[in-house]
Every structure is written in structure tokens, then in C-alpha cells.
C-alpha positions in Angstrom: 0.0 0.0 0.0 1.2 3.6 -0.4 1.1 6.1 2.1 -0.6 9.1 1.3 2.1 11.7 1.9 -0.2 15.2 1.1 -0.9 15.7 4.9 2.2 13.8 6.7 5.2 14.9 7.4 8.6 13.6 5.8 10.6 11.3 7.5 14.5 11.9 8.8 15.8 10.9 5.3 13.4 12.6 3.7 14.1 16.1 5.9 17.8 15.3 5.4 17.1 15.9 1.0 15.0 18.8 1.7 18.0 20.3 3.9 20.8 19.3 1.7 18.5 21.2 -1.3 18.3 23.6 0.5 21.0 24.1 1.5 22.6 24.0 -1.9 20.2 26.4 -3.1 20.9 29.1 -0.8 25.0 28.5 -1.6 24.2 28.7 -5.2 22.2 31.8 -4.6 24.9 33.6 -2.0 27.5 32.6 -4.7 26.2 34.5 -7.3 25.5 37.3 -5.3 28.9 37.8 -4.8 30.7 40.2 -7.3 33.9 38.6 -8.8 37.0 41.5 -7.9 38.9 40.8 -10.6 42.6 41.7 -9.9 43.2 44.0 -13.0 40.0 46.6 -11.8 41.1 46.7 -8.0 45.2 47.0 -9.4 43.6 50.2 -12.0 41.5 51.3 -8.1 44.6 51.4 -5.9 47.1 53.4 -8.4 44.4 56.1 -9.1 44.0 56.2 -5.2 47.4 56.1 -4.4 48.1 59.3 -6.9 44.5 60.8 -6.4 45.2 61.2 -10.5 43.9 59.3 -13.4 46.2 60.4 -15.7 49.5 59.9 -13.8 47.3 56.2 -12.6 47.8 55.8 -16.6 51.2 56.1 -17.0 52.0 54.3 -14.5 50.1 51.6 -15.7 50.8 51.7 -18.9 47.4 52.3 -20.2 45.4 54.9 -21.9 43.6 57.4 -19.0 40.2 56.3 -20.7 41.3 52.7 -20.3 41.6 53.3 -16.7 38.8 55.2 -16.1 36.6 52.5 -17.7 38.2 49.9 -15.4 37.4 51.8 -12.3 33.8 52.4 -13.3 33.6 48.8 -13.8 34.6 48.2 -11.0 32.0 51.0 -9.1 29.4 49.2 -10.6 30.2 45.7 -10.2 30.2 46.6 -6.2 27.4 49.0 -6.4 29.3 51.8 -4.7 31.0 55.0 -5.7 34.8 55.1 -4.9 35.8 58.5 -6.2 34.5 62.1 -6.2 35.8 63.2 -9.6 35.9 67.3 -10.7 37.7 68.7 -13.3 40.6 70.0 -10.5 40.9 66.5 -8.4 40.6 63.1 -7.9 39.4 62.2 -4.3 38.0 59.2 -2.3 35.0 59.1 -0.7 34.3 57.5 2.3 33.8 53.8 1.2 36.6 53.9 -1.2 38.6 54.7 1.9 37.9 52.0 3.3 37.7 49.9 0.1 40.9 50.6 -0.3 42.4 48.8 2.8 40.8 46.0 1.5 41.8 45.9 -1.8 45.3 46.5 -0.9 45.2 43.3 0.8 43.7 41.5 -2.2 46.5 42.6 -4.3 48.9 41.4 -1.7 47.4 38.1 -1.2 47.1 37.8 -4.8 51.1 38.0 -5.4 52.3 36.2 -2.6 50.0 32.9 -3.9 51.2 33.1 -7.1 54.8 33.6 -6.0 54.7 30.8 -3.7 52.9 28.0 -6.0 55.4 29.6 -9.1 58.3 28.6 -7.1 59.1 32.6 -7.9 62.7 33.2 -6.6 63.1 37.2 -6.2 67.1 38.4 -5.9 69.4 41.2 -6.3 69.1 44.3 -4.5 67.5 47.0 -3.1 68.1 50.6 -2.3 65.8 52.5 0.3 66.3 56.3 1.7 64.1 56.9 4.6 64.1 59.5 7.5 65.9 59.0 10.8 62.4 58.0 12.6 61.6 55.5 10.0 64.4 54.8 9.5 64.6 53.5 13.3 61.7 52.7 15.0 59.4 51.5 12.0 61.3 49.5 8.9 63.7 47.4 11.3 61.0 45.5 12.4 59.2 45.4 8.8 62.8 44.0 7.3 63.1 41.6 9.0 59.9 40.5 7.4 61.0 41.1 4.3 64.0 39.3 4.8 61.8 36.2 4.9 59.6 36.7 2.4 62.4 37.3 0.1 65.5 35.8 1.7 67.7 36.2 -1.6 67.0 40.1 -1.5 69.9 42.3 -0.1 68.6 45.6 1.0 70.6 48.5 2.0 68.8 51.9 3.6 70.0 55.0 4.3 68.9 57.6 6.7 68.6 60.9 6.1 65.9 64.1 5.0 63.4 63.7 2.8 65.1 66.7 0.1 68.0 65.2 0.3 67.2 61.6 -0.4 64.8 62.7 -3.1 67.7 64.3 -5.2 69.4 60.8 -5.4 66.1 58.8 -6.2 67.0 56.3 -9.1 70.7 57.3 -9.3 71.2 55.9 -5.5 67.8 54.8 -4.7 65.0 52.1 -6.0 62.5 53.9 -3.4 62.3 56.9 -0.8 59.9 57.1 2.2 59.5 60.9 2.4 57.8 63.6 4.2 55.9 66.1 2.6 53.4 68.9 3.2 49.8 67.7 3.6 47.7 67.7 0.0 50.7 66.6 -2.0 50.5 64.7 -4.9 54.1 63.6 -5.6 54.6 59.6 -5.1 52.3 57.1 -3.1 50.7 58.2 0.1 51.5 55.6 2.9 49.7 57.6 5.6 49.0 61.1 7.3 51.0 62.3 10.4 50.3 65.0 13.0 53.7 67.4 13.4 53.9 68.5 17.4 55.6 70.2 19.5 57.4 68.1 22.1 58.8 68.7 25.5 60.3 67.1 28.4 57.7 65.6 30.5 59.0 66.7 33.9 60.3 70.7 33.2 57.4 73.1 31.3 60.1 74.5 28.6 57.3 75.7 26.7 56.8 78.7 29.0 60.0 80.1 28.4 60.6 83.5 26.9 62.0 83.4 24.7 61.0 79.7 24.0 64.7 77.9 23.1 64.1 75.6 20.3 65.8 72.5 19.0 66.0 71.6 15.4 67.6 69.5 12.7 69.4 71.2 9.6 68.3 74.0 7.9 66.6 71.2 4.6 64.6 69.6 7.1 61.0 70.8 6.9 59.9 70.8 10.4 62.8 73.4 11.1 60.7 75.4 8.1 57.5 74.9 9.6 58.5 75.5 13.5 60.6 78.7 12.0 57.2 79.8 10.0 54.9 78.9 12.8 56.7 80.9 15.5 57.2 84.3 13.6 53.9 84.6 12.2 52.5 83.2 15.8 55.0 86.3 17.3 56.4 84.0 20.0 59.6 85.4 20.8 62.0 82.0 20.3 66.1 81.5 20.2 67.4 78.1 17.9 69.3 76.5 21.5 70.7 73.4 19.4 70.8 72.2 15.7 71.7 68.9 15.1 70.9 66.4 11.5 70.3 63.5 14.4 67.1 62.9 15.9 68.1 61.2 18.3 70.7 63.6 20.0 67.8 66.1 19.5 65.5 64.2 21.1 67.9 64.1 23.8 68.4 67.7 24.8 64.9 67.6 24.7 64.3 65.0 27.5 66.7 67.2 29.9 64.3 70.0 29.3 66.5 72.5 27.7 64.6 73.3 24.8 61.1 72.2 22.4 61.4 70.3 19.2 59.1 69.4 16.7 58.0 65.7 16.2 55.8 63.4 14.3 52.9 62.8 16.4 53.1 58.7 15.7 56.6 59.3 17.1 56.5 60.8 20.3 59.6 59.2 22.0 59.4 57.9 26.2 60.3 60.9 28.3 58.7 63.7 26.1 55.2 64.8 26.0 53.1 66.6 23.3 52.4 70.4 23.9 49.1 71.4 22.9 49.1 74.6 20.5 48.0 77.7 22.2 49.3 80.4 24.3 52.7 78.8 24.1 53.4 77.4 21.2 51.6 78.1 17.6 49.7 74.8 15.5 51.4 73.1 12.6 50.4 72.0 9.6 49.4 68.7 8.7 51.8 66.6 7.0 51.6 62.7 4.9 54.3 60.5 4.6 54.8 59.3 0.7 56.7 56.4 -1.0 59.0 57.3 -4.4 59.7 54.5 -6.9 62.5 55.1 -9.2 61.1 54.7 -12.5 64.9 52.6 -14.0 64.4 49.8 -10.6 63.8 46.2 -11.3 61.3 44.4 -11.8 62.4 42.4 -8.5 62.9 45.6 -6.8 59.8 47.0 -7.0 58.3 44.1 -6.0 60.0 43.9 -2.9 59.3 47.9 -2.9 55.5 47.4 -3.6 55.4 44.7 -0.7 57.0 47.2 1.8 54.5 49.8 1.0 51.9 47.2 1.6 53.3 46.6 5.2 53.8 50.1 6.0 50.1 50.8 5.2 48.9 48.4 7.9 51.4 48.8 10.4 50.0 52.6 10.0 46.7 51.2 10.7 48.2 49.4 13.8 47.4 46.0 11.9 
């Protein structure tokens, strides 16, 4: 006899199909929900962020700027979501391709490094990076020694020194430079945006000198400019108390509370504090830290290069 199933209920194997269909329904429907981010859009995305330009994202890539342009609105539509505020002066991110961009990055990354590693990809020879003191010191040792495993037949070699300097000898003596500029600049790849602030001993209020003794690197650095600007336009009476190209021995005289330097805000060292602006000291302006390729590196170089920028980014982020 057959049982009549119109009113009963199925039994466990019978749940178990209608579950597994389901199931595989809801996949196939979640699946194809999903936008594909096809490497060669989000690659065309991060250049035109990184240079806020469409044109110089162009030459860079090697494509026509309408090329480009069509990649990135591809790409807007295929994720429903506008990346870029575009006028005929500038090229700037909007909110969710901020973020978008963090993301994408790490596509890129991931992207490289599994094809490197399932290519058997061996990447040697060497590399040349200029950097400032405080990068120089407290941030790429640590993100070597990374690099130094992901590409153990690399040889890097950095030197320290300021950002005009360095610049000069970019592609005659450098494959890249990690430089400070002025905030709103549009020269090389922007790795992230840094407060400039005054700094002071943290036991001996310096700042309410008069006049207020100041400490300062050489006359190309350009937080000597900016302190130098600030404090005459500001009309705070001020004396230059030491000059030295070191940081460090800066940073020193500092800590003993014989004068007030000026510091990346990231970068505040133990034993000095941040002085607000105000009746003692004037603000400063804002200022991003950028990363220079030398257009006649290697292809192995700026790889390594474009892998370092990738780790500066997040350890920016505090990833």
C-alpha cells in the first residue's frame, strides 16, 4: 500500500534531501550574489587612489587614462558603490573607497604572494631604500626583517637621512624613498597622514620660556621650516638652543628639558610629552608621509618595494 504523503510529514531521510536542497540552493544563490574583484579593476582602483590622478594612474600603468577610467567604473558598478569624487581639478575618495581601499590592498597582496609561492618565484638582487631617521629607526627594522623572509635572496641596503636630500638621489642611488611632505601633496604614493607637534620634556614646562629655546635638525629639514614659519607669524619670541641632522641627539636635549622640538605625532619618544598649541606654542600643519619608486628599478625591486608599502600601510593602521 502507499502512504498518502499530502498531509504527513517527511521522514528523517526525507528532511535530510529537503535540507541538503536547500542548503545547496541558498549557496548557489549567495555565490552568485557575490561580485567577482577581478585583480586587474582593484590593481587600475589602488594606483588612481594612491596618486589621487587618473592620468599619472595611466602612466603608470601603462594604459590609456580612458582605459583606466573605464576599469574603475567597472569596478563601481560591479560593487554598487562610488569610490571616487571626480571634478575637473581633483581626484578624491569618498568615504567607502577609503575603506575599500584597505581591502583591496590586501587582495593585491594576497594575490602576489600565492602566485609567488605555487610559481616557485625566486626574487634576488638588491634593493636601495632612503628613509628618514624615525623610520628609519623605529618602524622598517622590524618590517625587514619581514621582508628578509619573504624574500630571503633580496639584499637591502637603507639609508637615513631628510626627505630633500634623499629625493635628489632617487633612481641614481635609490630604487624607493619614504618621504615627508606637506599635507595635500600629490608627488609619489601616500602611505599615511601624520600630526607634526611640538614636544617637551615631560617633567620641566620649557614651553613657558621666553624666549621659548628651540631645538632643530638642519636647515633642509621641513619641520625646522614649519616650527621657523609657525613661531614668527605666531610672534612668540624664540632662540634656535641646538641644531643637530640627528634625531636622536635632538630628542635628547629635549628629554633634559633645555629646549622644544618638533616631532611626528606617531613618534612621540618615552620621556617627552606633546604640547598642545596655544598660548605657548603656535599649531602646525598637517603633513603625509609618501613612498617614491624610481622609475629605472627592477622588476624584482619593485616588488619587494610594492610589498613594503603594503606593510607600511597596515602597520599605520596598527594592523
Amino acid at each position: 500500500m502507499v502512504p498518502d504523503l499530502a498531509g504527513s510529514e517527511p521522514g528523517i531521510s526525507g528532511r535530510r534531501a529537503i535540507r541538503n536542497r536547500i542548503s545547496s540552493m541558498s549557496l548557489i544563490t549567495f555565490t552568485m550574489s557575490i561580485p567577482n574583484l577581478d585583480p586587474d579593476l582593484l590593481r587600475a582602483f589602488v594606483v588612481v587612489a594612491e596618486r589621487l590622478s587618473f592620468t599619472r594612474a595611466a602612466e603608470q600603468l601603462n594604459r590609456t587614462q580612458a582605459a583606466v577610467s573605464l576599469q574603475v567604473k567597472r569596478l563601481e558598478e560591479r560593487i554598487e558603490t562610488i569610490l571616487f569624487r571626480r571634478s575637473t581639478a581633483r581626484v578624491e575618495l569618498t568615504a567607502a573607497g577609503e575603506g575599500f581601499l584597505i581591502d583591496a590592498r590586501r587582495i593585491l597582496a594576497l594575490n602576489e604572494q600565492a602566485i609567488a609561492r605555487v610559481s616557485g618565484q625566486q626574487v634576488a638582487g638588491q634593493v636601495r631604500i632612503g628613509v628618514m631617521e624615525d623610520y628609519g629607526t623605529k618602524i622598517l627594522p622590524r618590517l625587514l626583517s619581514g621582508i628578509a623572509e619573504r624574500f630571503p635572496l633580496v639584499q637591502v641596503e637603507m639609508e637615513i637621512g631628510l626627505t630633500a636630500r634623499l629625493l635628489k638621489r632617487l633612481g641614481s642611488s635609490f630604487d624607493a624613498v619614504i618621504a615627508m611632505h606637506p599635507e595635500g601633496t600629490t608627488e609619489g604614493d601616500l602611505i599615511c597622514r601624520e600630526r607634526a607637534i611640538w614636544a617637551a620634556a615631560a617633567t620641566r614646562a620649557v614651553e613657558e620660556l621666553d624666549p621659548l629655546p628651540v631645538a632643530l635638525s638642519s636647515p633642509d629639514c621641513l619641520f625646522r621650516s614649519w616650527a621657523i614659519e609657525a613661531l614668527n607669524k605666531a610672534g612668540r619670541p624664540w632662540r634656535l638652543a641646538y641644531v643637530s641632522p640627528s634625531l636622536s641627539a635632538t630628542e635628547a636635549i629635549v628629554e633634559q628639558g633645555l629646549a622644544v622640538t618638533v616631532v611626528k605625532g606617531s613618534m612621540l619618544a618615552p620621556g617627552l610629552r606633546g604640547v598642545h598649541p596655544g598660548r605657548h606654542v603656535p599649531p602646525l600643519p598637517g603633513a603625509e608621509i609618501r613612498l617614491h619608486r624610481a622609475e629605472t628599478s627592477s622588476a624584482n625591486a619593485l616588488l619587494v618595494v610594492d610589498h613594503l608599502a603594503h606593510r607600511l600601510r597596515l602597520s599605520a593602521l596598527g594592523s
